[in-house]
C-alpha positions as CSV (number, residue, x, y, z in Angstrom):
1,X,-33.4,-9.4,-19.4
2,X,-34.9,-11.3,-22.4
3,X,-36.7,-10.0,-25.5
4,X,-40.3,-11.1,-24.5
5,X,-40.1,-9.0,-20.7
6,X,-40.7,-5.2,-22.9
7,X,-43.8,-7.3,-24.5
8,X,-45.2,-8.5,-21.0
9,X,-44.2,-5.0,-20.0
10,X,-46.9,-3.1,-22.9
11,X,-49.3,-6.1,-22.1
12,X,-49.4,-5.4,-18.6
13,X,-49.4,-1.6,-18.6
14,X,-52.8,-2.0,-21.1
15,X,-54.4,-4.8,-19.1
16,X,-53.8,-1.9,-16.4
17,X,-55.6,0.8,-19.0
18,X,-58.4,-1.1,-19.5
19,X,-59.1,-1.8,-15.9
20,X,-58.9,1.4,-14.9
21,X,-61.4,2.6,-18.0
22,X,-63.8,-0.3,-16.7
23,X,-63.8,0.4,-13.2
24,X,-64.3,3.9,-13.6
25,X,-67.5,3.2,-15.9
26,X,-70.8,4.2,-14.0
27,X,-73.5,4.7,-16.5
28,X,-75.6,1.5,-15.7
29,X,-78.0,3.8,-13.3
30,X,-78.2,6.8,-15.4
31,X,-79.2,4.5,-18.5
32,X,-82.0,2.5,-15.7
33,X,-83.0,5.9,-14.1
34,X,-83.9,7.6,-18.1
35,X,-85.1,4.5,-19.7
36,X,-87.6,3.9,-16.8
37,X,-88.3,7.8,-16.9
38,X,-89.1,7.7,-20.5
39,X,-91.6,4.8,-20.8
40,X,-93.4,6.9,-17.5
41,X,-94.1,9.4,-19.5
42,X,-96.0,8.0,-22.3
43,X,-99.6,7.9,-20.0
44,X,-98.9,11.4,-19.9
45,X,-99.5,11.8,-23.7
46,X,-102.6,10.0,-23.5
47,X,-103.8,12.2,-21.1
48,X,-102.9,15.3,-23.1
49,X,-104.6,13.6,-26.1
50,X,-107.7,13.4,-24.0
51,X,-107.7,16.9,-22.5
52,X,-108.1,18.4,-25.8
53,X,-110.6,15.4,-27.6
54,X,-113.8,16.9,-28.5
55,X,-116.6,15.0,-26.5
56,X,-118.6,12.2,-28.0
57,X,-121.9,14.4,-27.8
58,X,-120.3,16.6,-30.0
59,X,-120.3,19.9,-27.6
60,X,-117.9,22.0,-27.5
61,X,-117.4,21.6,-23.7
62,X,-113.4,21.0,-22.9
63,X,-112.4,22.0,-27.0
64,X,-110.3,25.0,-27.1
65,X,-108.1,27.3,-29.2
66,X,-104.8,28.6,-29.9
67,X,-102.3,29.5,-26.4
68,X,-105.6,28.3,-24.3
69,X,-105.4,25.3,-25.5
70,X,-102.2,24.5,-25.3
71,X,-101.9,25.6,-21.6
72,X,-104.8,23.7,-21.0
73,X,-104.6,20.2,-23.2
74,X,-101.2,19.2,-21.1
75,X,-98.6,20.5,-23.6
76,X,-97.5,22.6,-20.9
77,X,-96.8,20.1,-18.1
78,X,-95.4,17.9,-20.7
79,X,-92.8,20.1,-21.6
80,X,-92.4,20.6,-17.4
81,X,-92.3,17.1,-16.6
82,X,-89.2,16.5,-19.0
83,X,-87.6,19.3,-18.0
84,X,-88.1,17.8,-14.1
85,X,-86.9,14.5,-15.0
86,X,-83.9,15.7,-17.0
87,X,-82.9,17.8,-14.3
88,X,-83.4,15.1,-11.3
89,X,-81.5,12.7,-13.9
90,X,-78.7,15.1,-14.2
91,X,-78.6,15.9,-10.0
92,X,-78.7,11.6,-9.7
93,X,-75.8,11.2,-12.8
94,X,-73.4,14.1,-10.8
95,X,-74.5,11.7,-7.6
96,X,-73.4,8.7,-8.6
97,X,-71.0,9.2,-10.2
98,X,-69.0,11.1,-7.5
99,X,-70.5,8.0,-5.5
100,X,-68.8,5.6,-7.5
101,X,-65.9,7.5,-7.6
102,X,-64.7,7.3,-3.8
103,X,-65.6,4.1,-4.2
104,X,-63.7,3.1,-6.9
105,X,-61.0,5.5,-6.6
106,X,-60.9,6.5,-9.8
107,X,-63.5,10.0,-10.8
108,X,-65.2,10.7,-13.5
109,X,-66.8,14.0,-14.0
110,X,-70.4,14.2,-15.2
111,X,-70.7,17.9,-15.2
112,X,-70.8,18.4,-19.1
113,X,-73.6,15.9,-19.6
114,X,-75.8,16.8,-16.7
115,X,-75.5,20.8,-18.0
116,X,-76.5,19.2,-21.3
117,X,-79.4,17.8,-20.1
118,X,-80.7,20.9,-17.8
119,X,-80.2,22.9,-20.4
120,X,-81.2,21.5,-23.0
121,X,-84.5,20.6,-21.3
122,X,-85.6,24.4,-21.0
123,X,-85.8,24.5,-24.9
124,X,-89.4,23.7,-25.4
125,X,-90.2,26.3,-22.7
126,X,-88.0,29.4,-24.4
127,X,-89.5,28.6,-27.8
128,X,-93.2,28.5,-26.5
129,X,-92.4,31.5,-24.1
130,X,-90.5,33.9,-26.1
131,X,-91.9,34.7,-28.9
132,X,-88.8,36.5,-30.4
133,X,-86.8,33.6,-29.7
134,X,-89.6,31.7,-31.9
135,X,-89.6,34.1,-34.6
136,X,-85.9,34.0,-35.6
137,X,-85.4,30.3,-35.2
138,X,-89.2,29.3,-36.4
139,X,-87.7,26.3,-38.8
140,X,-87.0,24.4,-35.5
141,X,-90.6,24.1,-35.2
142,X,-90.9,20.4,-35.5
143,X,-88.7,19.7,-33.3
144,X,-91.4,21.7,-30.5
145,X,-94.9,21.1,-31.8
146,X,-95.0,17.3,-30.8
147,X,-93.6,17.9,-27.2
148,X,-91.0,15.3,-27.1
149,X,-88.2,16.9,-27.7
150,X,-87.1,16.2,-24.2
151,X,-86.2,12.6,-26.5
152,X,-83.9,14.8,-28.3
153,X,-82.7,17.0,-25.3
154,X,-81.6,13.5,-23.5
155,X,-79.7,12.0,-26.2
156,X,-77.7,14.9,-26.4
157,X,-76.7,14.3,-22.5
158,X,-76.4,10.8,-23.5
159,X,-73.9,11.4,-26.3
160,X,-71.7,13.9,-24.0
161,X,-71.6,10.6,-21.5
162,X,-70.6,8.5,-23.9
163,X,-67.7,11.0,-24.8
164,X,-66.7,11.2,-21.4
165,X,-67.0,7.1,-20.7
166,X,-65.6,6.4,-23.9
167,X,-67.5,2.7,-23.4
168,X,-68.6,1.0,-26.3
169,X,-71.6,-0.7,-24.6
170,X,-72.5,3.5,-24.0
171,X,-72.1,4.0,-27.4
172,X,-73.9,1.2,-29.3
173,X,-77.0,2.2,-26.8
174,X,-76.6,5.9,-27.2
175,X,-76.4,5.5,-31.0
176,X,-79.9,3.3,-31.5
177,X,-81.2,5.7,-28.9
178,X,-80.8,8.6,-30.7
179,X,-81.8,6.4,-34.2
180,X,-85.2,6.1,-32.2
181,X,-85.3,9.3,-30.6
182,X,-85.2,11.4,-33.5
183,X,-88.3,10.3,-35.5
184,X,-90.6,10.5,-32.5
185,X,-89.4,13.8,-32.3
186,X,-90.1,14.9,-36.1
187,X,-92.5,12.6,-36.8
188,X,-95.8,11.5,-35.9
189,X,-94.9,8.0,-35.0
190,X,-98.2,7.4,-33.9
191,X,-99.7,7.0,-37.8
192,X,-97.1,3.9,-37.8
193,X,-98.9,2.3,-35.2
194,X,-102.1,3.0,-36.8
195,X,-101.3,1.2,-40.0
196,X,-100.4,-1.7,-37.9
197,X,-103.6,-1.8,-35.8
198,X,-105.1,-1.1,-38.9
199,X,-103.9,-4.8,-40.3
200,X,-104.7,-6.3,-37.2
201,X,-108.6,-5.6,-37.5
202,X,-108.9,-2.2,-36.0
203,X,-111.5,0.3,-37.8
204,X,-110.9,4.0,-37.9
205,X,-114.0,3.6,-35.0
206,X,-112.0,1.0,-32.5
207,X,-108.6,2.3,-32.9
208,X,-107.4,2.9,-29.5
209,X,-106.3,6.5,-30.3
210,X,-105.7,7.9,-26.5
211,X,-103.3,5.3,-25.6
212,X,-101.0,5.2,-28.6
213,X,-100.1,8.8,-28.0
214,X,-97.0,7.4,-26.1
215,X,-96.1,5.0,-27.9
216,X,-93.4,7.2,-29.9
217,X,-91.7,7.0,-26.4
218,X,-91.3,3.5,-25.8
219,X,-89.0,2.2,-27.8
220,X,-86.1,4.8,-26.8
221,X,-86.8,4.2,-23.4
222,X,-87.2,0.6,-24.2
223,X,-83.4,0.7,-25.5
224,X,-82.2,2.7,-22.8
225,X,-83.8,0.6,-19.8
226,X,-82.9,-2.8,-21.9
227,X,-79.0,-0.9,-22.3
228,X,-79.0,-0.2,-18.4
229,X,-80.1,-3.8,-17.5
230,X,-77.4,-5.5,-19.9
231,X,-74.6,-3.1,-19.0
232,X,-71.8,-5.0,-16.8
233,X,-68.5,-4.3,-15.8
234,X,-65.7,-5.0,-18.4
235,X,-63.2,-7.3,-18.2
236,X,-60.2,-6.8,-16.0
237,X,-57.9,-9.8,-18.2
């Protein structure tokens, strides 16, 4: 035996480690199902913004108040539709993983982050539905009165995930997600865009108002669909 076999030995048994940690990476679809998800949902903000715009003749027609208009200027099915896609994303994430497990032989367990997101997605509905619930926690209300915190709800899923996969790629992805996530959620990214329009020509009279109610959505889902398309299989050296 000779003093360099121990040091092919360790080289081997970690060329070993990080094949097994690379095969049994499977986020590439989750990060391609929630990106695409994400940047759907931002016609749906236009569409609330329009439910609840007062018409041009200046009636009142269409232009209510307090929980009627909520229920009826698409807050409500907002706060739905994220839940639906959360949950669907979590069913598809426990899926394929368990997919990719018999394929690759190795199984990695997406419980935690799918429970993340299902439950995390019910949030906007407790704190509009319960009013207790409200009352005790009302400094949370930012994070509610925009109706995107399913952003917020997903990166915590996504931050779970990258615990589990322990992937750098996951990581670096989930980490500018969540640096893009958490304005839109706290913020009314929307005034950003304005200024920009703004330089671009646009009067307060032909600023296209309606359709830049999603944009605080698109550049988290832009990061996550970009994330899923770039992801590829580590090394096996």
């Amino acid at each position: 035996m000779t003093e360099f076999e121990p040091d092919g030995l360790l080289r081997d048994v970690e060329a070993l480690r990080r094949r097994a940690r690379s095969d049994r990476h499977a986020f590439r679809l989750p990060l391609l199902y929630f990106g695409a998800f994400t940047l759907g949902t931002a016609p749906l903000y236009a569409l609330a913004y329009a439910a609840h715009t007062p018409p041009e003749d200046g009636s009142a027609d269409g232009v209510t108040t307090g929980f009627t208009s909520w229920l009826l200027a698409g807050e409500t099915w907002l706060d739905l539709v994220w839940l639906a896609g959360l949950a669907a994303g979590a069913v598809l994430t426990v899926w394929w993983y368990r997919r990719h497990g018999d394929s690759a032989g190795i199984q990695t367990s997406a419980r935690g982050p799918a429970t993340t997101w299902a439950v995390a997605g019910v949030a906007p509905l407790i704190w509009f539905l319960a009013p207790l619930v409200s009352l005790f926690v009302w400094f949370l209300w930012p994070l509610f009165v925009r109706n995107t915190f399913g952003l917020l709800a997903l990166a915590f899923g996504l931050i779970a995930l990258a615990r589990t996969e322990r992937s750098r790629h996951l990581w670096i992805v989930t980490l500018l997600y969540t640096a893009a996530a958490v304005p839109a959620v706290v913020y009314d990214m929307q005034n950003m865009y304005y200024r920009l329009f703004h330089l671009f020509g646009f009067t307060p009279e032909t600023m296209p108002y309606g359709p830049l109610q999603g944009s605080p959505v698109l550049l988290p889902g832009l990061i996550l669909l970009v994330g899923g398309l770039a992801a590829r299989k580590e090394s096996r050296a």
